[in-house]
Every structure is written in structure tokens, then in C-alpha cells.
LOTOR-589597 format. One record per residue: z, y, x of N, C-alpha, C, O in turn. Coordinates in nm, 4 decimals. Each point is the difference from the previous one (the first is absolute). Layout:
// LOTOR-589597
     n_c3     n_c2     n_c1    ca_c3    ca_c2    ca_c1     c_c3     c_c2     c_c1     o_c3     o_c2     o_c1
        Z        Y        X        Z        Y        X        Z        Y        X        Z        Y        X
...
// end
This chain:
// LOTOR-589597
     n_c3     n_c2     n_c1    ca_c3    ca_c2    ca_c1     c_c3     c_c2     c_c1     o_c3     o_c2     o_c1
  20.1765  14.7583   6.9927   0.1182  -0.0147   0.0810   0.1238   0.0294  -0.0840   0.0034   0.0793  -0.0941
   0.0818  -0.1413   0.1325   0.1704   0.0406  -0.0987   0.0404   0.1027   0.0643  -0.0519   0.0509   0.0993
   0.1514  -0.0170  -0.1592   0.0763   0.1385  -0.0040   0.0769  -0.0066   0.1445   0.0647   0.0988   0.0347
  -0.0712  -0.2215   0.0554   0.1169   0.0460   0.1112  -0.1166   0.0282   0.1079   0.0342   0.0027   0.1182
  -0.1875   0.0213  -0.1553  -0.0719  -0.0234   0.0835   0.0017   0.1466   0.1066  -0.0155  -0.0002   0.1221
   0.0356   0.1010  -0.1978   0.0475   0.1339   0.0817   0.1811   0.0229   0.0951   0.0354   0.0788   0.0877
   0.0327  -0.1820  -0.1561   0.0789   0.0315   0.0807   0.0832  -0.0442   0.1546  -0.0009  -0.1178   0.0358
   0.0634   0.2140   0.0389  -0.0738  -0.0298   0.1112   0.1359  -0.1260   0.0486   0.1199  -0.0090  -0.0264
  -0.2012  -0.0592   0.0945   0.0286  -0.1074   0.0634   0.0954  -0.0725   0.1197   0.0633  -0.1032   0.0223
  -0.1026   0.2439   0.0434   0.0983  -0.0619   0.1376   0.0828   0.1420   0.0371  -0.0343   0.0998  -0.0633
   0.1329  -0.0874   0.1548   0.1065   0.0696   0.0442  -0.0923   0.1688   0.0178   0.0487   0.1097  -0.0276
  -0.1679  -0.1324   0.0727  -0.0737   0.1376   0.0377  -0.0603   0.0591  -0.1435   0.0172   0.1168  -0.0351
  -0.0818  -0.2038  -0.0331  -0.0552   0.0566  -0.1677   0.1561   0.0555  -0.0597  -0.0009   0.0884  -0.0856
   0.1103  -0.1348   0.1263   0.0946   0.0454  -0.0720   0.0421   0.1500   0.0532   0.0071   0.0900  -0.0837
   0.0141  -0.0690   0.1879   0.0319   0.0910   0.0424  -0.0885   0.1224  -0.0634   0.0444   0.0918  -0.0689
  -0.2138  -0.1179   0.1184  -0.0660   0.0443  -0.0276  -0.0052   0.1061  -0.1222  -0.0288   0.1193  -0.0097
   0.0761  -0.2340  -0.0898  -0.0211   0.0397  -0.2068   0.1456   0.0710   0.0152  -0.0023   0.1116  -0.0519
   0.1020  -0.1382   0.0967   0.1027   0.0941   0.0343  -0.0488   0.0816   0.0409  -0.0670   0.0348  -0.0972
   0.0437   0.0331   0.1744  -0.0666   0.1502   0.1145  -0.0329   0.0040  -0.1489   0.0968   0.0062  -0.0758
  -0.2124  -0.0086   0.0255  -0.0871   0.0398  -0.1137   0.0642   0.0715  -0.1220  -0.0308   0.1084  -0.0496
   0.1475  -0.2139   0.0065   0.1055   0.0373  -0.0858   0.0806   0.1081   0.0205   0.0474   0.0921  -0.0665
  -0.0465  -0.1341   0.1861   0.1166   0.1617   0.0715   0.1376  -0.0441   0.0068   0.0958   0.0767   0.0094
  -0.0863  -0.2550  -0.0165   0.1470  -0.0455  -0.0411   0.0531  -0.0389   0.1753   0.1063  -0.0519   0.0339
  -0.2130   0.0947   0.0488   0.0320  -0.0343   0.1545   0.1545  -0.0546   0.0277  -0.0014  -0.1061   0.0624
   0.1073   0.1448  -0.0883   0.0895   0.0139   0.0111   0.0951  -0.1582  -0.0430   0.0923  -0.0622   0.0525
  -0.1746   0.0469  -0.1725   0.0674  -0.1032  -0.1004  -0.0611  -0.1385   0.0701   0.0467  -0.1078  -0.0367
  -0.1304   0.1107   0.1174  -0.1223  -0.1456   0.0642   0.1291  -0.0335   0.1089   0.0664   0.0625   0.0826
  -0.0767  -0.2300  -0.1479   0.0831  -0.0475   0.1399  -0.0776  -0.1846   0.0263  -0.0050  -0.0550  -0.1100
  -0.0294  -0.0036   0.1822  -0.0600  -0.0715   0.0242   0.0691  -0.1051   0.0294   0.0731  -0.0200   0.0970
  -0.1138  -0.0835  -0.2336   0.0488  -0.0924   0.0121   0.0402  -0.1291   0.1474   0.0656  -0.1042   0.0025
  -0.1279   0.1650   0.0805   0.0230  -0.0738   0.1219   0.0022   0.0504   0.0873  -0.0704  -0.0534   0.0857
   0.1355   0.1677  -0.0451  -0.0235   0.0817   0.1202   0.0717  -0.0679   0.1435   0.0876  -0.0861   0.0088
  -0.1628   0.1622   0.1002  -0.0090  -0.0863   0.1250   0.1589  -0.0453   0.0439   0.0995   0.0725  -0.0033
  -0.1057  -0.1812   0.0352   0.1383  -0.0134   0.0648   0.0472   0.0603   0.1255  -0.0811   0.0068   0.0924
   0.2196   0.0452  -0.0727   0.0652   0.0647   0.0289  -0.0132  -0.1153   0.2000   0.0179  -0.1109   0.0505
  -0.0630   0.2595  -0.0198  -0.0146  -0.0936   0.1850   0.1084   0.0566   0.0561   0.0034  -0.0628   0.1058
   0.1142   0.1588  -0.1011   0.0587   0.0620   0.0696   0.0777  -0.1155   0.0747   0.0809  -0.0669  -0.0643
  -0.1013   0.0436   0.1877   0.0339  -0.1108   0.0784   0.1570   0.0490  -0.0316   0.0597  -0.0536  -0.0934
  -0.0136   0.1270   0.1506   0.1488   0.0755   0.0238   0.0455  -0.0469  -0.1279   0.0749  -0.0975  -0.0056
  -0.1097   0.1523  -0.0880   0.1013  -0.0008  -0.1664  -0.0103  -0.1797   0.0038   0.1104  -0.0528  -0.0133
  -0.2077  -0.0275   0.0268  -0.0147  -0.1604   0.0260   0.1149  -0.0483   0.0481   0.0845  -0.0793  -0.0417
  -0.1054   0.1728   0.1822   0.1023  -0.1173   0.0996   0.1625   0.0237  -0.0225   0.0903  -0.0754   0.0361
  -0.0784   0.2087  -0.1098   0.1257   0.0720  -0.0483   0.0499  -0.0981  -0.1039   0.1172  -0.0377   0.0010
  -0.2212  -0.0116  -0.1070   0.0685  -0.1235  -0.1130   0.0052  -0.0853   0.0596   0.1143  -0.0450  -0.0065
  -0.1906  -0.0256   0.0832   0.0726  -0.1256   0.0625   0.1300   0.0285   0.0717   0.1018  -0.0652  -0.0233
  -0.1060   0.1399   0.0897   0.1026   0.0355   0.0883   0.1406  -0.0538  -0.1453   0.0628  -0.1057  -0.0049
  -0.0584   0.1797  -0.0550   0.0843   0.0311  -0.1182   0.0135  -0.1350  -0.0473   0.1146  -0.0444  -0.0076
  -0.1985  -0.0191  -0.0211   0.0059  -0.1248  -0.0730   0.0851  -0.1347   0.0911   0.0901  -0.0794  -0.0270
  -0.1835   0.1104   0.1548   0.1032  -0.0888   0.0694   0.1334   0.0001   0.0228   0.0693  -0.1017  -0.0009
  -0.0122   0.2624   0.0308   0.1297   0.0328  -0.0178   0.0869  -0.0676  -0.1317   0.1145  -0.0447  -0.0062
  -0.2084   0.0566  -0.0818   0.0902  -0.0614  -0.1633  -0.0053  -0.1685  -0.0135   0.0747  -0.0732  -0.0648
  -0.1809   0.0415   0.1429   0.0058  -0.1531  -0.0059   0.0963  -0.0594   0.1167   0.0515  -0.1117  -0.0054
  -0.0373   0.1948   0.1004   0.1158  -0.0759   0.1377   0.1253   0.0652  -0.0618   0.0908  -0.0823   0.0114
  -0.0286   0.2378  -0.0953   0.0770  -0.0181  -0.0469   0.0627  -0.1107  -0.1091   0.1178  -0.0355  -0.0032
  -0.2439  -0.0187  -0.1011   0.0074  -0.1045  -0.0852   0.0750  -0.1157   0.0284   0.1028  -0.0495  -0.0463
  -0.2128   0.0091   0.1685   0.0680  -0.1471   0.0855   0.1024   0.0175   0.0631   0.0391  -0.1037   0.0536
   0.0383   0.2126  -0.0317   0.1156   0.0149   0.0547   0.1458   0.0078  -0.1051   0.1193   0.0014   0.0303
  -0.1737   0.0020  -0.1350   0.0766   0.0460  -0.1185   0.0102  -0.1578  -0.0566   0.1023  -0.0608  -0.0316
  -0.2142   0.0233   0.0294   0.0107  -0.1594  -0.0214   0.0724  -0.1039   0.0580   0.0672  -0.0819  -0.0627
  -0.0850   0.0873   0.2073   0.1019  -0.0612   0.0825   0.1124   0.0098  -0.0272   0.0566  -0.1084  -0.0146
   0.0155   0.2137  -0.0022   0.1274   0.0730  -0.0013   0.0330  -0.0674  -0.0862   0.0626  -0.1042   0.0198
  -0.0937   0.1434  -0.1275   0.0230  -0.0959  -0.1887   0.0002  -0.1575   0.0609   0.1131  -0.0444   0.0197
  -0.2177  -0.0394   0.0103   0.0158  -0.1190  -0.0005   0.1443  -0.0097   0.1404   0.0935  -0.0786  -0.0153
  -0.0999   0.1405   0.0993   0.1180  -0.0625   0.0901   0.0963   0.0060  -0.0988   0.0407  -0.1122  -0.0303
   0.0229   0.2256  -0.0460   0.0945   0.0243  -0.0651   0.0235  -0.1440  -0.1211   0.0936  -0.0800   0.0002
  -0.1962   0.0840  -0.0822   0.0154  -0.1653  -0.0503   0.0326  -0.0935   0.0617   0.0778  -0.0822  -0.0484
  -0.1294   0.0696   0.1742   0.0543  -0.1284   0.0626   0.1279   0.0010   0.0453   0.0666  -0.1004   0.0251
  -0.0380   0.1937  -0.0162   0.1749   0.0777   0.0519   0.0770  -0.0187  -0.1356   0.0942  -0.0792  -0.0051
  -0.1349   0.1541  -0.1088   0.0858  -0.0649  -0.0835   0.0083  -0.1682  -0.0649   0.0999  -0.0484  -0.0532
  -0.2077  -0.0088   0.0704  -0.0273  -0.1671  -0.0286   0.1209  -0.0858   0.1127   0.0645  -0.1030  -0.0194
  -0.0692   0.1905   0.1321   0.0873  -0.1039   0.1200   0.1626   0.0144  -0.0945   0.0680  -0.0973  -0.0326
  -0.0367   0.2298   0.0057   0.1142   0.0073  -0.0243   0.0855  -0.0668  -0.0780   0.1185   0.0330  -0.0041
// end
């Protein structure tokens, strides 16, 4: 077997050889679970939509104003 044949493989062997090492601290997992907090969720949308209806409102404004100065 080659040399990567001991080392460990998936998110739990890692942790694992960490504990072992004693580096507990330093283990962070490359894919850890995604974040369910409905609240903090609905809080960025919330937010996002606010910045996108401020956007389109900021946009309007600008294009009326072009057309206001084009008539003149």
C-alpha cells in the first residue's frame, strides 16, 4: 500500500488524528453543516430586498433626471 494509505480520509478520521495529536483546537472541517438559523435567513433577505427596492428606486430617480435634462 502507498504512504497515504493510513491517512485518514473523511471529516471524522480527521478529527479523530486531531484528538490524538492533542491539536483539537486547530481541526476545522472542511465542510461544516450549513447554517439553518431560519431567523438570521429571513433577516438577510429581509436586508437584501431593502437594498435592491432602494437600488430600483435610486435608478428611477437617475433615469427620470436624464430624461429631464435631454427635454431641456
Amino acid at each position: 500500500m502507498g504512504s497515504g494509505s493510513t491517512r485518514p480520509n473523511n471529516a471524522d478520521d480527521k478529527m479523530i488524528a486531531a484528538i490524538e495529536r492533542g491539536d483539537q483546537d486547530e481541526f476545522k472541517d472542511r465542510k461544516p453543516p450549513k447554517n439553518t438559523d431560519k431567523k438570521l435567513i429571513k433577516a438577510k433577505e429581509a436586508k437584501a430586498e431593502k437594498a435592491r427596492a432602494k437600488r430600483d428606486r435610486l435608478k428611477a430617480l437617475r433615469l427620470a433626471a436624464e430624461e429631464e435634462s435631454k427635454t431641456k
